[in-house]
C-alpha positions as CSV (number, residue, x, y, z in Angstrom):
1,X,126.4,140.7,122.0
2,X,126.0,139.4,125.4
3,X,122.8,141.3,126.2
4,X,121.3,140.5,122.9
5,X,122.0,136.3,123.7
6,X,120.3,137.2,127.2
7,X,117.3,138.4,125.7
8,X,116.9,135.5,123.3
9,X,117.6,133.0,126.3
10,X,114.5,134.9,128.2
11,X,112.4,134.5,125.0
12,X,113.3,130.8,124.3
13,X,112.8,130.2,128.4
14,X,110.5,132.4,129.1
15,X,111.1,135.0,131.7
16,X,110.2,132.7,134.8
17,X,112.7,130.1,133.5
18,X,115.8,131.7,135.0
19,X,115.5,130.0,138.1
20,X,115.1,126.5,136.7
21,X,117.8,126.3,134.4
22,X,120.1,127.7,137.3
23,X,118.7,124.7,139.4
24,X,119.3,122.4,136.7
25,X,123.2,124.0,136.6
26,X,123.2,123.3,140.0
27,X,121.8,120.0,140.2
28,X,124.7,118.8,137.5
29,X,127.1,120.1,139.8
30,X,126.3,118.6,143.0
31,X,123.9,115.3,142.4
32,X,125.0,112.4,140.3
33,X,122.8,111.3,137.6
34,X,121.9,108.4,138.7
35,X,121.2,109.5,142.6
36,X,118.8,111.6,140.4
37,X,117.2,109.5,138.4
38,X,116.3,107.3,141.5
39,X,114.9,110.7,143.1
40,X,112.5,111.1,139.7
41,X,111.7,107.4,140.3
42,X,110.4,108.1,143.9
43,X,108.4,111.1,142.2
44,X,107.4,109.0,139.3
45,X,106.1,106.6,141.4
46,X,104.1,108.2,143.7
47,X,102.5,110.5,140.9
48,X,101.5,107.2,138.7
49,X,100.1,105.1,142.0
50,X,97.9,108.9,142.5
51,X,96.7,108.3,138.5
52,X,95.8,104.7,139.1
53,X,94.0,105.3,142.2
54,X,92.0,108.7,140.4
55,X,91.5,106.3,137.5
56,X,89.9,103.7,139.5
57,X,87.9,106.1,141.3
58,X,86.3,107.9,138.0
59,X,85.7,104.3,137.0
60,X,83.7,103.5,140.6
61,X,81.9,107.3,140.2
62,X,80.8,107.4,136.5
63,X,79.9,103.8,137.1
64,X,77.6,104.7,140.3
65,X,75.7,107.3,137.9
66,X,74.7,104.7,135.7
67,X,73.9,102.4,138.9
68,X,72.0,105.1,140.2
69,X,69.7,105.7,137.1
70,X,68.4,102.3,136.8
71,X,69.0,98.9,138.8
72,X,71.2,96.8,136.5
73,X,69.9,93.2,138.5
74,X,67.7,92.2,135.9
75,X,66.8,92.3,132.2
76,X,67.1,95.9,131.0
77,X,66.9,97.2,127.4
78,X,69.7,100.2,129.1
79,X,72.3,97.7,128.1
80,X,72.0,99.0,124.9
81,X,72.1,102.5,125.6
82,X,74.8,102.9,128.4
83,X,77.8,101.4,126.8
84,X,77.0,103.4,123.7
85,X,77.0,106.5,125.7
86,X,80.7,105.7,127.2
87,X,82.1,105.1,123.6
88,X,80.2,108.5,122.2
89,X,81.6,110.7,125.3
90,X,84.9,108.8,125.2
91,X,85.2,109.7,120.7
92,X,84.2,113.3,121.4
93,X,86.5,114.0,124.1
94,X,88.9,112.2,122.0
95,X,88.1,113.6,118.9
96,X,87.5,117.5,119.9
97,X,89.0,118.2,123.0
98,X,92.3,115.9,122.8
99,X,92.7,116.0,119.1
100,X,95.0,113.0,119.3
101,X,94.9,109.4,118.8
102,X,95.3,107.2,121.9
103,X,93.9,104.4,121.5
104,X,96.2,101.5,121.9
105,X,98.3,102.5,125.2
106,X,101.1,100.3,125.4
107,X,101.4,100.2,121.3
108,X,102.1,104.0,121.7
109,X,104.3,103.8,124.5
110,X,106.5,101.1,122.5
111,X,106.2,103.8,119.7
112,X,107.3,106.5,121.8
113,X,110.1,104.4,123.0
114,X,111.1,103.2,119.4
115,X,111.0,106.1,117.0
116,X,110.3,109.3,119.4
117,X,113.2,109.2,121.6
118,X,110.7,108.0,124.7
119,X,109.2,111.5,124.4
120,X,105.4,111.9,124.8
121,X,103.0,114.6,125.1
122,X,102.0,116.4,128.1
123,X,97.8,115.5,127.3
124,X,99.0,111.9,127.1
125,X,99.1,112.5,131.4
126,X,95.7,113.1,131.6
127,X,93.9,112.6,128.3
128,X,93.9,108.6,129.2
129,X,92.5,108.5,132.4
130,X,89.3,110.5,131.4
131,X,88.2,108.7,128.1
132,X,88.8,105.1,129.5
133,X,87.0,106.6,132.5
134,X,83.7,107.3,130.5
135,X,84.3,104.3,128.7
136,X,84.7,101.6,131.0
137,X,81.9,103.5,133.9
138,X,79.2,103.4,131.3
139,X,80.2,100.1,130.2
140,X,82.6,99.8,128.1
141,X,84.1,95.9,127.6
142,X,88.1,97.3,127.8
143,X,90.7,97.4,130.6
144,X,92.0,100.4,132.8
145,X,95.6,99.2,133.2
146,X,96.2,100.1,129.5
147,X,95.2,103.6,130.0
148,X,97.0,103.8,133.3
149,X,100.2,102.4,131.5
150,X,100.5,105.6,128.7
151,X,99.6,107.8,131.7
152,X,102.6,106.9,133.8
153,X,104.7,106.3,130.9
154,X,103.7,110.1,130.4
155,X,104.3,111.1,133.7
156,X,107.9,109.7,133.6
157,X,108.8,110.8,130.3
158,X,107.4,114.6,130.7
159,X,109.3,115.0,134.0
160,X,112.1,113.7,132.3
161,X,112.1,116.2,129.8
162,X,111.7,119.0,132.3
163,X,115.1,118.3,133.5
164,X,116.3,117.9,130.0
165,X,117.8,114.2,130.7
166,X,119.0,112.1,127.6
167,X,117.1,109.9,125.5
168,X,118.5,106.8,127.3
169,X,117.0,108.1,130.7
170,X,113.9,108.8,129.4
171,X,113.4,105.7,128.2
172,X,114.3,104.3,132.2
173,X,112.0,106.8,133.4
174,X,109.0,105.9,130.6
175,X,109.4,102.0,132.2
176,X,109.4,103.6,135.7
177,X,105.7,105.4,134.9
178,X,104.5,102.4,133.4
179,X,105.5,100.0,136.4
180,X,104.6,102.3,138.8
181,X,100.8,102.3,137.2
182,X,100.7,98.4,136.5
183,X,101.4,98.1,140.1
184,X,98.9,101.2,141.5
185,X,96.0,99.8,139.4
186,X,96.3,95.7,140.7
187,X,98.5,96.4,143.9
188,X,101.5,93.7,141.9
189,X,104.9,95.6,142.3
190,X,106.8,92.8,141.2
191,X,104.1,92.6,137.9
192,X,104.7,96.1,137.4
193,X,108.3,95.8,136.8
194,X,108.0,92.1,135.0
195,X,105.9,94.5,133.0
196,X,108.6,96.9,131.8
197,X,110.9,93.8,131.0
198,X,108.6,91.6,129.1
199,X,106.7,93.8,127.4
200,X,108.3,97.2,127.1
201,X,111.4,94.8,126.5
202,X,113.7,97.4,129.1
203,X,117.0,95.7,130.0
204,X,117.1,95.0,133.6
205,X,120.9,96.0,134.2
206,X,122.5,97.5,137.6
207,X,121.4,100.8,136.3
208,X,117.8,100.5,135.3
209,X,116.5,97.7,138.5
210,X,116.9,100.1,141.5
211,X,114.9,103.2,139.8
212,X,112.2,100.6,138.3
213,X,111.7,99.0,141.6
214,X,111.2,102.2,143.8
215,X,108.9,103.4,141.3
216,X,106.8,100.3,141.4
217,X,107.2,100.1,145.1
218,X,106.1,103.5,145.4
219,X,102.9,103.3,143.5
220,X,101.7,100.0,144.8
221,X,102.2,101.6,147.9
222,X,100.3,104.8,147.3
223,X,97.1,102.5,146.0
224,X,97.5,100.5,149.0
225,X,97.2,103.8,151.4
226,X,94.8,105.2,149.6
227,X,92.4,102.4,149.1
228,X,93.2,99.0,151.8
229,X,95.1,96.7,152.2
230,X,92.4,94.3,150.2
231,X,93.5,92.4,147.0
232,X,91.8,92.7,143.7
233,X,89.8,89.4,143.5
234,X,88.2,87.5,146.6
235,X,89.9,84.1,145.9
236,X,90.8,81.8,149.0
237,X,93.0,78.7,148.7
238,X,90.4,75.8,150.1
239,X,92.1,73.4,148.0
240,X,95.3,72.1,148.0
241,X,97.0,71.7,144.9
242,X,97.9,67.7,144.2
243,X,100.8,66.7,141.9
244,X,98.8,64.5,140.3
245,X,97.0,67.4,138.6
246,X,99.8,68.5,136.5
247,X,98.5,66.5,133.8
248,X,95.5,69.0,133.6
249,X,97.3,71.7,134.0
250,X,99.6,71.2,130.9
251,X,96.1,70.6,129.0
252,X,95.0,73.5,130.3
253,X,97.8,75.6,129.1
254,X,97.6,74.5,125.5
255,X,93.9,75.8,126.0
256,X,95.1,78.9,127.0
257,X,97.7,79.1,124.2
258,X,94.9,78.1,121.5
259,X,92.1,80.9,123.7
260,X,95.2,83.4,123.2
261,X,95.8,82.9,119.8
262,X,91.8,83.2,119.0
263,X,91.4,86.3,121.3
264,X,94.7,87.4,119.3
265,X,93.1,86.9,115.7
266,X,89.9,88.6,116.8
267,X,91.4,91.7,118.3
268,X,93.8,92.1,115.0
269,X,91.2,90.8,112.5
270,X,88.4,93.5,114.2
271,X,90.9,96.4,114.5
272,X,91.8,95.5,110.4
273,X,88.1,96.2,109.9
274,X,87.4,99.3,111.7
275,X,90.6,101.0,110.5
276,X,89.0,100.3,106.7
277,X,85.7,102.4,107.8
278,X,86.9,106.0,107.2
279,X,84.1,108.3,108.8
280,X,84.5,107.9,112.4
281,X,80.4,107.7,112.5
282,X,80.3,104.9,111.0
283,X,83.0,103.5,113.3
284,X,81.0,104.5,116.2
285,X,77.7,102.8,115.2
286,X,79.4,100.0,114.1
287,X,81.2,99.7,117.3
288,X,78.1,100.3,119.1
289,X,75.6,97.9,117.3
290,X,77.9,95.5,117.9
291,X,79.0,95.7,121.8
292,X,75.2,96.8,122.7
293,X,73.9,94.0,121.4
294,X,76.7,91.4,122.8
295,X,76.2,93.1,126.6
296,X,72.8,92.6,125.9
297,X,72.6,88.7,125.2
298,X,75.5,88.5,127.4
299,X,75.0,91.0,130.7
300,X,78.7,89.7,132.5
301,X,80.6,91.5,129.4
302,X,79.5,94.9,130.9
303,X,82.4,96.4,131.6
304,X,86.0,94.9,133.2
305,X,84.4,92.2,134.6
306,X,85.6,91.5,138.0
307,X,82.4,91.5,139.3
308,X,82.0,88.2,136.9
309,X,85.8,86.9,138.0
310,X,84.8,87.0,141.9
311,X,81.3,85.3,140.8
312,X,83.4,82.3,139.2
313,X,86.1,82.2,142.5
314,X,83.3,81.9,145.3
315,X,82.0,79.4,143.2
316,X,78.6,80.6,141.7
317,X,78.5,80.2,138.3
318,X,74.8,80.0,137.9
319,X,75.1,83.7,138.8
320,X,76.3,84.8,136.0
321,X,73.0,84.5,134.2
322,X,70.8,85.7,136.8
323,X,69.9,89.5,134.9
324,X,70.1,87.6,131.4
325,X,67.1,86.8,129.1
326,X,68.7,83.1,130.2
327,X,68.6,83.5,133.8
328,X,65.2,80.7,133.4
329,X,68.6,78.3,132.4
330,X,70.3,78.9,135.7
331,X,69.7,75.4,136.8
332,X,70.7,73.9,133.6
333,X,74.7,72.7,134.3
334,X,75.2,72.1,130.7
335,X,73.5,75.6,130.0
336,X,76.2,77.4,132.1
337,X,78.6,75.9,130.7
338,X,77.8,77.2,127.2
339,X,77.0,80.1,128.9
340,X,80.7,80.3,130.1
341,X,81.9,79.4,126.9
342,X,80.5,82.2,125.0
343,X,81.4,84.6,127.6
344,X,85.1,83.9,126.5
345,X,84.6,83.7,123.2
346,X,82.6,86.8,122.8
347,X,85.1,89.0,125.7
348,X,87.4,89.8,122.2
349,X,84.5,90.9,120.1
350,X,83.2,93.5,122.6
351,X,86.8,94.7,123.3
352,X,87.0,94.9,119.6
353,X,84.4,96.8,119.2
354,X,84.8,99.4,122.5
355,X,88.0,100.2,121.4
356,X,87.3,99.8,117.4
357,X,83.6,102.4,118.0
358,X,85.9,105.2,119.5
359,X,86.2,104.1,123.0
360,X,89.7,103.9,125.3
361,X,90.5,101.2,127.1
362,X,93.1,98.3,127.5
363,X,93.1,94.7,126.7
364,X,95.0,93.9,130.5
365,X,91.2,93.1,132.0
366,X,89.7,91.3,129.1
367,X,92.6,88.9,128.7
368,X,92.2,88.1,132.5
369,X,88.8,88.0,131.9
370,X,89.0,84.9,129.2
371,X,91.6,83.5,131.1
372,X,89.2,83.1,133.8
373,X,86.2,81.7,132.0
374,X,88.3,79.6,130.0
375,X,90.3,78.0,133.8
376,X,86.9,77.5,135.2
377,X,84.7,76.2,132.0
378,X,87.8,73.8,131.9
379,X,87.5,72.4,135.4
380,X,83.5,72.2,135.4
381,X,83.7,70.2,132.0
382,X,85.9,67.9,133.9
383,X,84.0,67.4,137.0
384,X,81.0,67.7,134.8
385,X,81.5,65.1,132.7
386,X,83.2,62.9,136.1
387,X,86.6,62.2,135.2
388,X,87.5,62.9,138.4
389,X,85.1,60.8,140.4
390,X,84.9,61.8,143.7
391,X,88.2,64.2,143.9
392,X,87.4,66.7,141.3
393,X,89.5,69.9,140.1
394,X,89.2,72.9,141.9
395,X,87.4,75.0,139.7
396,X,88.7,78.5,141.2
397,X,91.9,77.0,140.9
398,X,91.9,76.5,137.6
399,X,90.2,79.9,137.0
400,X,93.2,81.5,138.6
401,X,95.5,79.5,136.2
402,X,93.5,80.0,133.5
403,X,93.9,84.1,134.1
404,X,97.8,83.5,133.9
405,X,97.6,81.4,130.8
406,X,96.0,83.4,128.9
407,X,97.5,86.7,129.9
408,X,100.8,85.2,129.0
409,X,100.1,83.8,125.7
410,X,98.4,87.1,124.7
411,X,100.9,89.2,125.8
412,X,103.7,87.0,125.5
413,X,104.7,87.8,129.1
414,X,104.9,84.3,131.5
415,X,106.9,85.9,134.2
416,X,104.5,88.7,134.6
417,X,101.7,86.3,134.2
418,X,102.3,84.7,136.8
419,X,103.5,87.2,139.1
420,X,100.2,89.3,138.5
421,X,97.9,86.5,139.0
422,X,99.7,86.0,142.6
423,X,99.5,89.5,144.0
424,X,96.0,90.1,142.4
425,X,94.7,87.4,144.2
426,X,97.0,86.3,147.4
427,X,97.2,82.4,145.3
428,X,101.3,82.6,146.5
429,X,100.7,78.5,146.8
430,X,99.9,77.6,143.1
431,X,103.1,79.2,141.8
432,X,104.0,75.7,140.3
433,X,100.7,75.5,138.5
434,X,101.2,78.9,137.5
435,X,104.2,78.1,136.5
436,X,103.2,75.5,134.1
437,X,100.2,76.8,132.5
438,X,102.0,80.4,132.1
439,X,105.4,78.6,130.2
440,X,102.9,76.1,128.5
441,X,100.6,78.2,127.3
442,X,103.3,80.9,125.8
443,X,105.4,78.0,124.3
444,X,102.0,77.1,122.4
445,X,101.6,80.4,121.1
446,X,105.7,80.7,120.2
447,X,105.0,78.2,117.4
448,X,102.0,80.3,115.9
449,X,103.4,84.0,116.4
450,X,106.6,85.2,117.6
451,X,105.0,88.5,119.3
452,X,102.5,89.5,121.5
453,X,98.9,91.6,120.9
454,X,101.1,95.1,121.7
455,X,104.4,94.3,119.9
456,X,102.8,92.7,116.6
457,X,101.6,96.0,115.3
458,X,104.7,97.4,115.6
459,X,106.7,94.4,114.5
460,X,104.9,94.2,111.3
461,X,106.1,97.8,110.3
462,X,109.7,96.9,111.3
463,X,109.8,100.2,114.4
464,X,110.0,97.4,117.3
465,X,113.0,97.6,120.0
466,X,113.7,94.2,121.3
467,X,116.2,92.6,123.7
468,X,118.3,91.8,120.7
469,X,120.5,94.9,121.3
470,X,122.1,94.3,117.5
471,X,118.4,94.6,116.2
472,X,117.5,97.4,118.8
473,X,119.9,99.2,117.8
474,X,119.5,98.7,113.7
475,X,116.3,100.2,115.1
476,X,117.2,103.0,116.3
477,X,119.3,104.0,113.4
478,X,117.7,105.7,110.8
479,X,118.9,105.9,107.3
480,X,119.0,109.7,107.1
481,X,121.6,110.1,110.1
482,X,123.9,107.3,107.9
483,X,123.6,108.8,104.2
484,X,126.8,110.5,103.0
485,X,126.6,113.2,100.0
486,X,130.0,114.4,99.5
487,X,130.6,112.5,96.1
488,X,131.3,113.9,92.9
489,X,128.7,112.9,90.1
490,X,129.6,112.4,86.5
491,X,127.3,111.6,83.4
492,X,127.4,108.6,80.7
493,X,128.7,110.5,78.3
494,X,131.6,112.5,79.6
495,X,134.9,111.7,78.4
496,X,137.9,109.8,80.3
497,X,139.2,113.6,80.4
498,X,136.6,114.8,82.6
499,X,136.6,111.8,84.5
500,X,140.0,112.5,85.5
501,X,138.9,116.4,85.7
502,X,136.1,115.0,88.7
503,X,139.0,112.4,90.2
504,X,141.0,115.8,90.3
505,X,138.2,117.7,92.2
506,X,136.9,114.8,94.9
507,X,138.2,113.6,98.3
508,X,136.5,109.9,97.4
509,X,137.6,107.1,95.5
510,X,134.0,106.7,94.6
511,X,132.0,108.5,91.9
512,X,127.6,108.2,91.0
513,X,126.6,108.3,87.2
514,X,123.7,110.3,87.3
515,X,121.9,110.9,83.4
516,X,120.2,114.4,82.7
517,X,117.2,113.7,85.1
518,X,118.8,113.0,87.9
519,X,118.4,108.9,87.7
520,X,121.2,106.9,89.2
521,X,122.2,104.9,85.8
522,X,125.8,103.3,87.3
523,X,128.8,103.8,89.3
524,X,132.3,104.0,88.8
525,X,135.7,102.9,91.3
526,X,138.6,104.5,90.8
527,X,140.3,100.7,91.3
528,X,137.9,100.1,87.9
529,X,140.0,103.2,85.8
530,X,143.3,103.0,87.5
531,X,144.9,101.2,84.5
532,X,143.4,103.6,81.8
533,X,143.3,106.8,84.1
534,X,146.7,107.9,83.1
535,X,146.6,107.1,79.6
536,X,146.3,110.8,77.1
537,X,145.6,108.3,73.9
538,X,142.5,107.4,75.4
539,X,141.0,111.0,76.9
540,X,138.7,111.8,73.9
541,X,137.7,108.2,73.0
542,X,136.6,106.3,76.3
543,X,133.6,107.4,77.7
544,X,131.9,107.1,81.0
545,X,129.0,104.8,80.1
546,X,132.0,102.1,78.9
547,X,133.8,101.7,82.1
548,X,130.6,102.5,84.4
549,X,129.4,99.7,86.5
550,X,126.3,98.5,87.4
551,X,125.9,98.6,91.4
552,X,125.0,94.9,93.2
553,X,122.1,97.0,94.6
554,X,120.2,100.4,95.3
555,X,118.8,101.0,98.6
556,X,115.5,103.1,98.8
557,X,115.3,106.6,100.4
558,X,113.7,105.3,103.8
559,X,114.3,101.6,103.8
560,X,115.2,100.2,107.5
561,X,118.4,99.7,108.6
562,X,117.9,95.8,109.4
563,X,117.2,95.3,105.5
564,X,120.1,97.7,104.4
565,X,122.5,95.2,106.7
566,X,120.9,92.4,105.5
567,X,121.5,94.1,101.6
568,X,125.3,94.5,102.4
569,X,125.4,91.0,103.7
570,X,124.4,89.8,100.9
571,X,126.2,91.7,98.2
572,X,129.6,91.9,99.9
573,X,129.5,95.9,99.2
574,X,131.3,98.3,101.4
575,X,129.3,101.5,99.8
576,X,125.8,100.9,98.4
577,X,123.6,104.0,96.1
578,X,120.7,105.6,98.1
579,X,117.5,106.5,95.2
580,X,114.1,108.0,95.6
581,X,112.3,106.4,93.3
582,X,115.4,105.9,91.0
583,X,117.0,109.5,91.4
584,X,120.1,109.3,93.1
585,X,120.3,110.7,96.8
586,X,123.9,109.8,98.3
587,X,125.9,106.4,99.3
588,X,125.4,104.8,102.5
589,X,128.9,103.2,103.5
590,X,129.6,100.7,106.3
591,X,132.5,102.4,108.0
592,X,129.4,105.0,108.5
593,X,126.8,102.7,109.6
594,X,129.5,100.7,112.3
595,X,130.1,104.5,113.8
596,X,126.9,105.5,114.1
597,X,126.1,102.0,115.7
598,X,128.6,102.2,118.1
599,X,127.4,106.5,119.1
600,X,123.9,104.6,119.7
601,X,124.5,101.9,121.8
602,X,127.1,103.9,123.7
603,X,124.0,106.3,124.1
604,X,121.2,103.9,124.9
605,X,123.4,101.6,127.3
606,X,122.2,102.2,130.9
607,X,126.0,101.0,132.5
């Protein structure tokens, strides 16, 4: 016996497995669980600050080639072909080689977190980091930091489930990859974990800050090692900001909210219509058509963008028009400023349409993106039109804000907002400003939507974790693990004799009537028959189907636990049926649902 469960450990382990499941033994013997999750975090970290740094370098070398094979300074007809060559070599990668969907980074990671017990696959490491590479170094109108979020959420869940920790650690260590990647690919520690919080909606308790704060330490570090001490954006502080500016800057945040909501609508509205084209052909040329042509009109859209950003904070807006067919407009204030205009409005649509064609890539660069255009074309309107008379707004100033506004009202994230558009750039001394347009510009898009551009698709299929831990955890329940079969059916027309013949042979004071197909037709409570249960007059002339009941509801096979709490609420039940498609399945009772509640949250706490 004991060799034979030797030999089926070796072939479930594998033979070189031995001395890793030994090492596990040993680690639970000597090092405390949460000493060893802090040790993962330091390894987490350092791997996920290594993927941002490869990710930006792909980006810099795939982008070189195209650099190399033509000078992109002036009016070029390659606009149309490179950025259609990123999205084909990103699909076929996807399509062939991966053979998984990953589009949509965070989305999946929220999934993962959600439904999948925090676990992701071991391609999800990798597969990210060379499609959004292809994508956004030919051209492609997305974001790396996205892409470089799934890859560390990967990282942290994988090694996770190499030492076999718990669902609840998983989920620490999936926040730990994803921080630690936020803050490798814009050197922002204190984003990167305002990033797991907000967004990932992780608890910051005494047992999840110390491991997410190493890990986002630690890969803000590694970038920093690998690549300078520089800072994302050149932006200098030559302007001091002036209290009496606040005014602006609340106006400016309900811009932002509105630009959020619009970039919100497009993205959703764009996705809605790709997902309706079935052959993915016809998604790419779609896809393509549409961001060739808008990089073509509008050259700055060509990839993330920062090389537009920087443009805007050293003050040359003109610049941005200089390989355009309008670059004869340069001179024309008015002109830029449209320009500027539809370089915001149109960011969404080629995201859209990158992502929407077959492409990978976030929406982290192109929100920071609008938010840019929209601070700046705000201030130059102003000064433009000379409101201020001779002490007008600082443009960059307002471009910096306007990169936290937006960012916060698309994601729904003001602390990290703010925080991000800080260490990106060294502006420390506009956190006030920040401040405002960040809580302003959320608050605006509160009243229109009560989720962000990653939690909405997951919201609107009811499989989103939130801070509410009653709802998290309603969640987390499904209604398989809660459905109880151990009842004893009867039909409509069995007599009171064999009703008393079931009572005889069941544990429960319950009982389904179920007709000769299997439908679910009534119920009936022992309470209901007590008074007629012990009466032999009555045995052969009372039948089921006169002293049945009706049940206040049926719940169907699959139905979320938030609406089966909601469905005892409102009946006052304490058992309700369970059907598929009218058949009966089992009862769901809330003695079950309260134990299994209380096994989750036990589970899922971090203290």
């Amino acid at each position: 016996m004991d060799q034979e469960y030797t030999s089926r450990k070796k072939r479930f382990y594998g033979p070189s497995q031995g001395w890793f499941m030994r090492m596990l033994a040993w680690r639970e013997q000597h090092i405390p669980e949460r000493t060893f999750v802090v040790m993962l975090a330091l390894v987490v970290g350092i791997a996920s600050g290594l993927a941002a740094v490869l990710l930006k370098f792909l980006i810099g070398w795939m982008g070189g080639i195209v650099q190399a094979s033509t000078k992109l300074t002036t009016v070029h007809y390659q606009y149309l072909l490179f950025p259609l060559v990123g999205i084909l070599l990103a699909s076929l990668y996807v399509r062939y080689v991966v053979r998984d969907n990953i589009s949509h980074g965070v989305t999946r990671v929220l999934y993962a977190i959600a439904l999948k017990k925090s676990r992701l696959k071991i391609h999800n490491m990798y597969a990210s980091l060379v499609a959004s590479s292809m994508t956004i170094g030919f051209g492609g109108s997305v974001g790396a930091e996205g892409p470089i979020v799934f890859t560390g959420a990967a990282i942290g869940s994988n090694l996770g489930q190499q030492f076999r920790l718990s669902p609840h650690t998983l989920m620490l260590l999936v926040g730990c990859g994803a921080a630690a990647g936020i803050a490798g690919i814009f050197k922002a520690p204190i984003a990167g974990v305002l990033f797991t919080i907000e967004v990932l909606m992780l608890d910051l308790t005494a047992g999840s800050a110390m491991p997410l704060i190493i890990a986002s330490v630690t890969g803000a570090t590694v970038s920093y090692v690998l690549t300078g001490m520089n800072v994302e954006f050149l932006y200098t502080q030559s302007e001091d900001f002036l209290t009496r500016r606040i005014p602006y800057v609340i106006f400016l945040g309900i811009f932002c909210g509105f630009t959020s909501l619009f970039f919100s609508k497009v993205i959703e509205k764009m996705e809605g219509l790709f997902k309706h084209i079935k052959h993915p052909r016809n998604r790419f040329l779609l896809g393509a058509l549409v961001l060739s042509s808008l990089i073509f009109l509008f050259p700055p859209l060509y990839g993330e963008g920062y090389e537009s950003i920087n443009l805007l904070f050293e003050g040359h807006p003109s610049q941005l028009l200089s390989n355009s067919l309008f670059a004869g407009m340069s001179g024309n204030v008015w002109f830029v400023l449209l320009f500027i205009f539809m370089l915001g409005a149109m960011k969404a649509f080629a995201t859209s349409a990158t992502n929407g064609g077959g492409g990978v890539g976030g929406t982290f660069a192109p929100s920071l993106y609008v938010g840019c255009m929209v601070g700046f074309f705000f201030a130059y309107l102003i000064n433009t039109l000379g409101w201020m008379g001779d002490m007008p707004l600082s443009t960059k100033n307002f471009a910096l804000m306007g990169m936290a506004g937006v960012m916060s009202g698309v994601m729904h994230a003001p602390l990290m907002a703010i925080f991000l558009a800080a260490e990106m750039t060294g502006g420390y001394n506009l956190f006030l400003p920040l401040l405002i347009v960040s809580v302003v510009s959320y608050g605006t898009c509160r009243i229109f939507t009560p989720y962000g551009i990653y939690t909405r698709r997951l919201a609107q299929r009811g499989e989103l974790l939130t801070h509410q831990k009653d709802r998290s955890v309603l969640t987390l329940l499904k209604m398989d693990s809660v459905i109880e079969t151990d009842f004893v059916s009867v039909k409509p027309d069995m007599s009171l004799k064999d009703m008393v013949d079931a009572i005889s042979r069941s544990h429960r004071n319950l009982f389904p009537v179920i007709d000769d197909n299997g439908m679910l037709v009534g119920v009936v409570q022992l309470d209901d028959i007590r008074n007629i249960m012990f009466r032999p007059d009555l045995y052969r002339r009372m039948y089921v189907s006169r002293f049945m009941a009706i049940p206040p509801a049926k719940l169907e096979l699959g139905t979320s636990m938030d609406h089966v709490m909601k469905t005892f609420d409102n009946t006052g039940a304490w058992n309700l049926p369970v059907v598929e498609n009218g058949k009966y399945v089992g009862f769901v009772s809330k003695s079950k649902i309260f134990n299994s509640y209380r096994q989750v949250l036990k589970h899922y706490s971090y203290d």
